[in-house]
TORKEVEX-619801 format. One record per residue: y, x, z of N, C-alpha, C in turn. Coordinates in steps of 0.02 Angstrom, whole numbers, plus 50000, padded with zeros to 5 digits. Each point is the difference from the previous one (the first is absolute). Layout:
% TORKEVEX-619801
REC n_north n_east  n_up ca_north ca_east ca_up c_north c_east  c_up
REC       Y      X     Z        Y       X     Z       Y      X     Z
...
//
This chain:
% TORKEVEX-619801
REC n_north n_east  n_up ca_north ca_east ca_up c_north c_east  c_up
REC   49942  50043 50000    50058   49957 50000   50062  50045 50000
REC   50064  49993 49939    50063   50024 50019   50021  49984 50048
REC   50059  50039 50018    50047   49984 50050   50039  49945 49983
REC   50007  49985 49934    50039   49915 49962   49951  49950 50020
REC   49937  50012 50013    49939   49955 49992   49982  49992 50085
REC   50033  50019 50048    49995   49994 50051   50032  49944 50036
REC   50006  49968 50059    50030   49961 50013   50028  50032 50052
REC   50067  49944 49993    50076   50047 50045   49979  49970 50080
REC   50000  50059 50015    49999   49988 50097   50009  50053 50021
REC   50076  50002 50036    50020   50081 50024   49962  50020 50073
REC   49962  49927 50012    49992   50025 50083   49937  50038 49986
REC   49960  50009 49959    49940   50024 49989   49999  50080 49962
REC   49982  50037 50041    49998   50069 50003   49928  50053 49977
REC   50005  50053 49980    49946   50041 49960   49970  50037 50082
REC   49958  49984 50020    49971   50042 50054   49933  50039 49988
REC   49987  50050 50030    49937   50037 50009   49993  50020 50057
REC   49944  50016 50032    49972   50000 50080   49919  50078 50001
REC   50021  50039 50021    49955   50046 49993   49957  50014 50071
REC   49944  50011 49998    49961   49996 50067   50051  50077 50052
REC   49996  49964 50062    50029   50055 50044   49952  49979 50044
REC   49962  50021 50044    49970   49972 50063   50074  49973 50059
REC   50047  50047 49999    50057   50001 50053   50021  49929 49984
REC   50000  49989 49961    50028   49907 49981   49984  49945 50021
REC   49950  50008 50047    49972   49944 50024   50027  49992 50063
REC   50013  49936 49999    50061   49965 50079   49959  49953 50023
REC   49979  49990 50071    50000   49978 50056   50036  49920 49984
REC   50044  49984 49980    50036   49938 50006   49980  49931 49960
REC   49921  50000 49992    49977   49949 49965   50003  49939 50032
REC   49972  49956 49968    49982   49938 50046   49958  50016 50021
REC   49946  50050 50016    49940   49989 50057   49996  50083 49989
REC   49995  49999 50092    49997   50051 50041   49959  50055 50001
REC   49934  49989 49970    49969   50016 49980   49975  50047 49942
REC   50068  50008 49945    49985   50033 49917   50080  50027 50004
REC   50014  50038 49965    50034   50012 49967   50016  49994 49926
REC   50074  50014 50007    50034   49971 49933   50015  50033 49944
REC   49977  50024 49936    50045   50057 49952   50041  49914 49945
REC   50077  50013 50035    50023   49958 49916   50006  50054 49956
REC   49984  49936 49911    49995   50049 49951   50070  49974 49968
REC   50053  49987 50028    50069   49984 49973   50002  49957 49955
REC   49958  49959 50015    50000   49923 49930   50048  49961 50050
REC   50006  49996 50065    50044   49936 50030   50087  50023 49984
REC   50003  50068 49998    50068   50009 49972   49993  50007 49939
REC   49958  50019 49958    50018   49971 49920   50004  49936 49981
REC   49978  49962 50017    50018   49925 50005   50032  49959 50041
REC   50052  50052 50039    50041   49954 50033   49955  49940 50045
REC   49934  50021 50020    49971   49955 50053   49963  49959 49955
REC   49991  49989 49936    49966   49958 49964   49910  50009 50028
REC   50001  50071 50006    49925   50011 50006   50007  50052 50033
REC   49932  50017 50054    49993   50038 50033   49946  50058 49986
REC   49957  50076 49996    49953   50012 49970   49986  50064 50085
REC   49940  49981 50011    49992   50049 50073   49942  50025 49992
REC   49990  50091 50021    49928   50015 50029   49979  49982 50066
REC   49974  49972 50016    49953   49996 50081   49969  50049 50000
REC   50001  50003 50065    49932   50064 50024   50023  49967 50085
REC   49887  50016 50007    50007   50002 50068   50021  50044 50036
REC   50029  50005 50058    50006   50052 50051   49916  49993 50029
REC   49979  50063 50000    49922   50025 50022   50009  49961 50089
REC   49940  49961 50016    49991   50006 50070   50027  49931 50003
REC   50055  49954 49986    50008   49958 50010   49985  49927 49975
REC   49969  49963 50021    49960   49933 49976   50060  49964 49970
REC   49973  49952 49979    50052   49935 49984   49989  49960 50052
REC   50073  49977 50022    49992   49949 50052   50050  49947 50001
REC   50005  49984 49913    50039   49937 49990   49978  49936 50008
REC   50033  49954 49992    49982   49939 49971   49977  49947 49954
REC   49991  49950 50009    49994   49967 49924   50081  49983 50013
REC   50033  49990 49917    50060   50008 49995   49992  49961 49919
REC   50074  50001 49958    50015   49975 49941   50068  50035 49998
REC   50015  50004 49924    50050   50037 49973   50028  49941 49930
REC   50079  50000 50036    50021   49955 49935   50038  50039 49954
REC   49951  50029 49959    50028   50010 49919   49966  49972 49955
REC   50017  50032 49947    49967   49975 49928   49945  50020 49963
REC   49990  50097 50039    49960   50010 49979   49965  50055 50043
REC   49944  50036 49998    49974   50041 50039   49957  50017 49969
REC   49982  50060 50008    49942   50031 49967   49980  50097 50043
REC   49951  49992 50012    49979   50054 50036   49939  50035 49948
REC   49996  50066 49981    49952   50056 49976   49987  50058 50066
REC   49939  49989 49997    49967   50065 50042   49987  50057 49965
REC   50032  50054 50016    50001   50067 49984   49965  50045 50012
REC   49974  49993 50086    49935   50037 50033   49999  49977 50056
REC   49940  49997 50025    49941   49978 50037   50004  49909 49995
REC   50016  49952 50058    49963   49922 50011   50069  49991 50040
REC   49975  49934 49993    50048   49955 50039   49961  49917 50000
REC   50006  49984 50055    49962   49916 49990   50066  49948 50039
REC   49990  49962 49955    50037   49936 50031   49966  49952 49989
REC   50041  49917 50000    49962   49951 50024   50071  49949 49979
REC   49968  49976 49951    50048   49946 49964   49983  49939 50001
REC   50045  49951 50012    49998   49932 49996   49974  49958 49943
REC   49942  49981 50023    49947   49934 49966   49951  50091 49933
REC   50029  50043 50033    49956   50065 49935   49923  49998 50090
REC   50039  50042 50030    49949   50037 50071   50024  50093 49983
REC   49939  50016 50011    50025   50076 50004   49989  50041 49960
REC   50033  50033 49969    50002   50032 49949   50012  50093 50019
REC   49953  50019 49960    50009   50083 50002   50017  50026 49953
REC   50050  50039 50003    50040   50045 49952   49973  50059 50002
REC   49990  50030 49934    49996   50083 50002   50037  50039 49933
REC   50016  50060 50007    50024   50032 49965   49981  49974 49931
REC   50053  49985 49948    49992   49961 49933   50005  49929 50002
REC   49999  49954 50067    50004   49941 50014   50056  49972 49992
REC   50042  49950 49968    50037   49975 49988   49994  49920 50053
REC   50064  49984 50029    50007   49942 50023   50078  49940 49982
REC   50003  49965 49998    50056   49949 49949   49984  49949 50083
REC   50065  50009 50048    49983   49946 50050   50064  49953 49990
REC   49972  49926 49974    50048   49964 49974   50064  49999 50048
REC   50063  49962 49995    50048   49987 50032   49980  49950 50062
REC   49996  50032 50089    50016   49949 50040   49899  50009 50030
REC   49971  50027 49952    49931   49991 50042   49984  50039 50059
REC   49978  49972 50067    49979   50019 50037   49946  50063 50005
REC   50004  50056 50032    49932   50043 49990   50051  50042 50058
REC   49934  50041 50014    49994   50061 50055   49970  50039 49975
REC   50023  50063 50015    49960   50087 50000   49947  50006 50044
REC   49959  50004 50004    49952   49991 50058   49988  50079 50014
REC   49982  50071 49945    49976   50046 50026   50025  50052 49920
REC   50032  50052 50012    49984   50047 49947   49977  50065 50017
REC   50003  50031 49954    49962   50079 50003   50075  50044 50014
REC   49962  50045 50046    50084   50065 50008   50008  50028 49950
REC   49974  49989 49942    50040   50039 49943   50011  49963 49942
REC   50012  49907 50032    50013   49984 49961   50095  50012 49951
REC   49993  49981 49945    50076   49999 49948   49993  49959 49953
REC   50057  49981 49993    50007   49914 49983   50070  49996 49965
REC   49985  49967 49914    50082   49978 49999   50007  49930 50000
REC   50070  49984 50026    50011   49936 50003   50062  49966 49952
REC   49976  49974 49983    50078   49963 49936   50016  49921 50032
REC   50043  49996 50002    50033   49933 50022   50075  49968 49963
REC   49996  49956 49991    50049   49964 49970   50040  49938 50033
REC   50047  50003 50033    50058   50039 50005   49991  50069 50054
REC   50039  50060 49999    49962   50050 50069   50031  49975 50033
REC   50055  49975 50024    49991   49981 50087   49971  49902 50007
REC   49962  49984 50041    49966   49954 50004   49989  49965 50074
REC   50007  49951 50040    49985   49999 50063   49912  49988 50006
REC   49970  50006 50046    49928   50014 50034   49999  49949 50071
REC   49974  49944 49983    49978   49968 50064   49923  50005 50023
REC   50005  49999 50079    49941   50005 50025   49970  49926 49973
REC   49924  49977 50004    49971   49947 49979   49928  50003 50030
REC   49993  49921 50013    49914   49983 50049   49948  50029 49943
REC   49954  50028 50021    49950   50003 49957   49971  49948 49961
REC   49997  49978 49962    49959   49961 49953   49939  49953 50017
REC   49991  49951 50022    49950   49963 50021   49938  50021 49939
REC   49960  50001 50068    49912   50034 49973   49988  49958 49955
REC   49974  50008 49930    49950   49953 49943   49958  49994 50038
//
């Protein structure tokens, strides 16, 4: 595509993101992983968000069942597992090459990952609110 053949939007910016280990921040939503952003939420002016996860070694997950109101979500495993537990799905195991698409607003929990797990996450819009939520009545 030209640059004539493009569509005009100044808020949207040319980014690239190169692996540093030092990049990874503490300030996620769960206490548990750390954060590498790959600068998609400032190339898009917040349109979209693009993150590595990684566990911190040694520490469990000890969230909740919860829901997230955006539009879109999507998680790839990079290395080792991760299991959660989605509403009207049950539990699901992720492993490196695993792709997950968790619709807008569905209920699920992390139940257990591996310490070396890494994970990217794409979301649409990046900032989003996260409510806690009852678990899902048993089928």
């Amino acid at each position: 595509m030209s640059k004539n053949d493009a569509p005009a939007n100044d808020s949207v910016t040319f980014a690239v993101s190169h692996a540093d280990p030092a990049d990874f921040q503490r300030d996620g939503l769960r206490p548990f992983f750390e954060y590498r952003d790959l600068g998609i939420r400032a190339a898009t002016a917040g349109k979209a968000n693009a993150h590595v996860i990684r566990a911190r070694p040694g520490e469990p997950s000890h969230g909740g069942w919860h829901r997230h109101a955006l539009d879109f979500q999507m998680v790839y495993v990079l290395k080792g597992w991760v299991k959660f537990a989605y509403e009207g799905v049950g539990e699901v195991l992720l492993q490196a090459g695993s792709c997950v698409h968790q619709p807008p607003g569905i209920r699920h929990v992390e139940i257990a990952h591996s310490d070396d797990l890494e994970m990217l996450e794409i979301t649409l819009p990046a900032d989003f609110p996260t409510e806690g939520a009852e678990p899902p009545a048993a089928d």
